[in-house]
N, C-alpha and C positions, 0 to 999 in steps of 0.2 A: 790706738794707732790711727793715725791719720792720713789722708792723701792715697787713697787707695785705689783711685782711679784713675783712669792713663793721663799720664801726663800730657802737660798744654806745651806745646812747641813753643822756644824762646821767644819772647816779642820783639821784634826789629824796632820798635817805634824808640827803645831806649830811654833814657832819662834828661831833660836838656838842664839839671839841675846844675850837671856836672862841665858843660861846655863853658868855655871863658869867654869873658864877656865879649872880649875881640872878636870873635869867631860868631858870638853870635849877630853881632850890627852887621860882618862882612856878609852873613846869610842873608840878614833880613835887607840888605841892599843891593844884593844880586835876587831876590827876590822879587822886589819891586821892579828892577831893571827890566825885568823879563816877562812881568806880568802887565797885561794890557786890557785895561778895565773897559766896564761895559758899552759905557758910551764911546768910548772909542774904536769897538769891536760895530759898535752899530756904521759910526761913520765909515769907516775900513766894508763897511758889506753895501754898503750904499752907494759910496763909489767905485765897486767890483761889479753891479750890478752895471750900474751905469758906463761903464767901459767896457762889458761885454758885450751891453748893445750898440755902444758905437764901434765896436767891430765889425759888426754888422752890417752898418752903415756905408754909404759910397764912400767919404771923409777917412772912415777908419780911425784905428785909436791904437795905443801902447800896444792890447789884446790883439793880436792879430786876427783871429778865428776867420782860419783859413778852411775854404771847401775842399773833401777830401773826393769829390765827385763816386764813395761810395752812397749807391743811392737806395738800400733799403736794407732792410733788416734781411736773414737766412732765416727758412721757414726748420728747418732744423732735417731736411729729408735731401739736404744734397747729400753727392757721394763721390768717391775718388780719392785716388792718392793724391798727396801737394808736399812739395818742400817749403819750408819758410824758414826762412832767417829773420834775427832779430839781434839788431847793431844797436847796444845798448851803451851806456858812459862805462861798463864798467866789464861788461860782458859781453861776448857771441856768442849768439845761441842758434844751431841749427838743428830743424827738426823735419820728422816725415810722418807729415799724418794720412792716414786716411780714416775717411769718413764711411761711414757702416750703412747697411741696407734698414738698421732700425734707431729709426728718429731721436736725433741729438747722440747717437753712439757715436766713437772714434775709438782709434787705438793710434800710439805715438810713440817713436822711438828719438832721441833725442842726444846732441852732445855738447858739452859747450865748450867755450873756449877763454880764455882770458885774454883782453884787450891790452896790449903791451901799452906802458906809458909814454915810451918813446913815438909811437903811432899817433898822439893826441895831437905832436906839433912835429912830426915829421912833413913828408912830401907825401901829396895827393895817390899818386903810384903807388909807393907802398903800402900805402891803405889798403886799395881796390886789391892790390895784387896779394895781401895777407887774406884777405875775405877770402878772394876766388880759394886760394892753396889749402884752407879750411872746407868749404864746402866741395873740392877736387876730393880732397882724405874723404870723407863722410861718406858721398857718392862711392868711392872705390871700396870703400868697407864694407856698406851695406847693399852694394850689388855686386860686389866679386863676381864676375865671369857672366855677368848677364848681359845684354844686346840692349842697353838703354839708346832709345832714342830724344827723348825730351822730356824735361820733366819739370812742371808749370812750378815757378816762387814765386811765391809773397815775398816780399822784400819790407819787413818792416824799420825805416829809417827814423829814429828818435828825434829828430830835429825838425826845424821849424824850414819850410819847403810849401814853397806856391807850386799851385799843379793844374793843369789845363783838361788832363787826362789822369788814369786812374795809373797808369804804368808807367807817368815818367813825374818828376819833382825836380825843380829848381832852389834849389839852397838858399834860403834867406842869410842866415846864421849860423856859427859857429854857439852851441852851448854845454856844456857840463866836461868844461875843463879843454875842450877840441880848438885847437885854433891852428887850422891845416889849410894852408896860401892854394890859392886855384879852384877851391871849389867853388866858395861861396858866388852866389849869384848865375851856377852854371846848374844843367842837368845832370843828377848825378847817376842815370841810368846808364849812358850811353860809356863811359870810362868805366862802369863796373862789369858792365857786356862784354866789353873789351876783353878785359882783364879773365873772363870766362871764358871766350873764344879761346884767346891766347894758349889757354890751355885744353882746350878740346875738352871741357865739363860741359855735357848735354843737359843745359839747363836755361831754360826762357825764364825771362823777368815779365810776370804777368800782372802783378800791381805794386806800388810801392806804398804804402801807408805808416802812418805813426804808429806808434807802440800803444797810444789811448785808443784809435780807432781798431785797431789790431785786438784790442782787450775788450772792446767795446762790439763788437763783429763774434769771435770768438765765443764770449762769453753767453751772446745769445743765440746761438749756434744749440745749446745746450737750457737756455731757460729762456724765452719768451718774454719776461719781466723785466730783462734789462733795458737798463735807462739809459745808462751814462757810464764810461768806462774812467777811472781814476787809476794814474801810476802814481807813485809815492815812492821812491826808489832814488837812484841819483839823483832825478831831475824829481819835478813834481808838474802834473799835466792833465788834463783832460777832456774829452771828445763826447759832442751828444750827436742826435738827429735832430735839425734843425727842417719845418717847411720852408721849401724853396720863397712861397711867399712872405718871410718873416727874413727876408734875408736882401735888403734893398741893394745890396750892390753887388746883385748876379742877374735886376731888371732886364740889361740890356740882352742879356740870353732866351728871355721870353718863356723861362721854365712853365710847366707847369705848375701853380703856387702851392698847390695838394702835394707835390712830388716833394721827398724826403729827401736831405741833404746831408752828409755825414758830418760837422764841422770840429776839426782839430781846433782847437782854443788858442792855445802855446799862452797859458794866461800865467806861464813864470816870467813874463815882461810884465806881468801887471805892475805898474805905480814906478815905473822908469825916471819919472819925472818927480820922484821922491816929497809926495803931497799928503799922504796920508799912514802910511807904514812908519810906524816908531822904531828905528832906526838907532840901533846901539853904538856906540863909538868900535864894537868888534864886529858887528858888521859893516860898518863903514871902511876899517881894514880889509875886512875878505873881498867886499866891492874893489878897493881903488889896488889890491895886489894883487886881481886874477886877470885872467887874458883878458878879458873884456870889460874895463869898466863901464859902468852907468847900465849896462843892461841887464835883465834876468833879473831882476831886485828882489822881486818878491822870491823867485826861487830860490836865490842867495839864504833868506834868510831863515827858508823851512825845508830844505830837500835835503836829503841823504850824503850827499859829497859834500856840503859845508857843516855839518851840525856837528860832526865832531873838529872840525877845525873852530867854532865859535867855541868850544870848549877845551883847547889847547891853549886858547888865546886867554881867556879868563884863569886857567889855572898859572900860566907865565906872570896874570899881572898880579892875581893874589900873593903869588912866587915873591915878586919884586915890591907889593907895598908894604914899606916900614911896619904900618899898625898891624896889619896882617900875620900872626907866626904861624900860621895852621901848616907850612912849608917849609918853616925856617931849616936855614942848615940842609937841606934835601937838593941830592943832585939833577936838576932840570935839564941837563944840557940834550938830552936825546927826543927832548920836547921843542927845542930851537926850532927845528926844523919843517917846515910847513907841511900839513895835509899826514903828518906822522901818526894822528889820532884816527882811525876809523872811526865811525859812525855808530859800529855794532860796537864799539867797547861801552857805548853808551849803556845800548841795550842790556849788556852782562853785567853793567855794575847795578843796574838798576834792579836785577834778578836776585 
């Protein structure tokens, strides 16, 4: 008798003895399509490198890397309760932490919310005034019947915002799918106070940051080691500490050059001007049919909210090529329709 020992789990890798030949040139040409060889990867890092420091720069560049005027690291022994919020592409999340008497402790209770699709391209108002109505519930929940008098938020705002101060931001841009008339170009603190007042929520707006600097602040709250904060999520983003002296166009301030600068990147504009990013004929689609074409390029073509749309779009055209039958005969119509693919189905088929 033979095989007596525990059996080996089926192998996924399969046989390609068995695939028709169609099917397999369609692989090995979506293969190729998607795959971006080494020298190319070197140019693509050489010019990321180089347009992060001409952000820097008084000139400036695609990168924006904008100062978030947080100016150092948390030694990990603050303390106190705070609310924060975090206005994500795809979520709101508000939380209340406090911060513990022993170093890098916290305790958090948290709820979140989902960001209606209609809000993306609605009116500025109903934005501000869904947030406030979210964090009014949360407040009334979690202090039923107490005497709150103020209570300090982080405001963390995912977009790309020039800031003079640490508590208020001016909207560069609309990104990861938002294209809402009135804000851009204005401060977006003062209409969400508003919107707070209006409802008598005892709640000060005490910084407004990115969601990379907010990951990046946070994160070392609790380890010391941190570098660099990276989201990967709808958008894709990230925030370091830069020396005020490595930062030529904040001279005219006369920082200190020793003194640490928070800087937001927003470096999903990298390569706007479409020079080095190999550039699929499906994301040239997801560029020129979203709110905003020509900008966020690079984010387009590796964040969260397009990467299953790049794969909607690729299954439609295998759907419709002749040579292609891997499809044939199969009903596509509930794929027609744009942004219908999550992100995470990716994930699951890949499990």
């Amino acid at each position: 008798m033979v095989g007596l020992g525990p059996r080996k789990p089926p192998s996924r890798k399969g046989s390609m003895a068995d695939v028709p030949k169609d099917l397999l040139q369609t692989m090995k040409r979506l293969e190729e399509l998607f795959t971006v060889p080494q020298a190319k990867l070197k140019e693509i890092t050489d010019h990321f490198v180089t347009e992060l420091e001409k952000g820097l720069s008084k000139e400036g560049g695609s990168i924006p890397m904008i100062p978030t005027w947080v100016m150092n690291f948390p030694d990990g022994e603050e303390t106190g309760t705070y609310l924060a919020l975090d206005m994500g592409g795809t979520n709101l999340r508000v939380c209340e932490v406090s911060l513990s008497q022993e170093k890098g402790e916290f305790d958090i209770i948290q709820s979140k919310y989902r960001m209606p699709q209609e809000l993306k391209t609605g009116s500025a108002d109903e934005l501000w005034e869904y947030i406030a109505d979210c964090l009014q519930q949360f407040v009334e929940y979690h202090h039923e019947g107490e005497d709150v008098k103020s209570l300090p938020l982080g405001f963390t705002f995912s977009y790309p915002a020039s800031q003079d101060f640490i508590d208020h931001g001016v909207l560069q841009r609309w990104t990861k799918g938002f294209d809402i008339d009135g804000v851009e170009g204005k401060d977006v603190v003062p209409p969400f106070a508003a919107a707070l007042k209006e409802r008598g929520v005892p709640i000060n707006v005490t910084a407004l940051v990115n969601d990379t600097t907010g990951t990046l602040i946070a994160s070392a709250y609790t380890d010391p080691r941190m570098k660099i904060g990276c989201i990967f999520g709808t958008g894709c983003n990230a925030a370091y500490m830069e020396d005020c002296g490595s930062i030529p166009k904040l001279d005219h301030l006369n920082l200190n050059p020793k003194d640490l600068m928070g800087i937001n990147c927003e470096w999903g504009a990298f390569d706007n001007e479409h020079k080095v990013l190999p550039r699929t004929k499906y994301d040239i689609i997801i560029d020129k049919e979203s709110p905003r074409p020509g900008q966020q390029s690079f984010e387009k073509m590796i964040a969260g909210l397009y990467l299953g749309e790049v794969f909607r779009l690729v299954v439609l055209d295998l759907h419709d090529d002749p040579h292609c039958h891997m499809f044939e005969g199969q009903d596509v119509s509930k794929l027609k329709k744009p942004y219908t693919m999550d992100s995470s189905f990716l994930a699951t088929i890949e499990e």
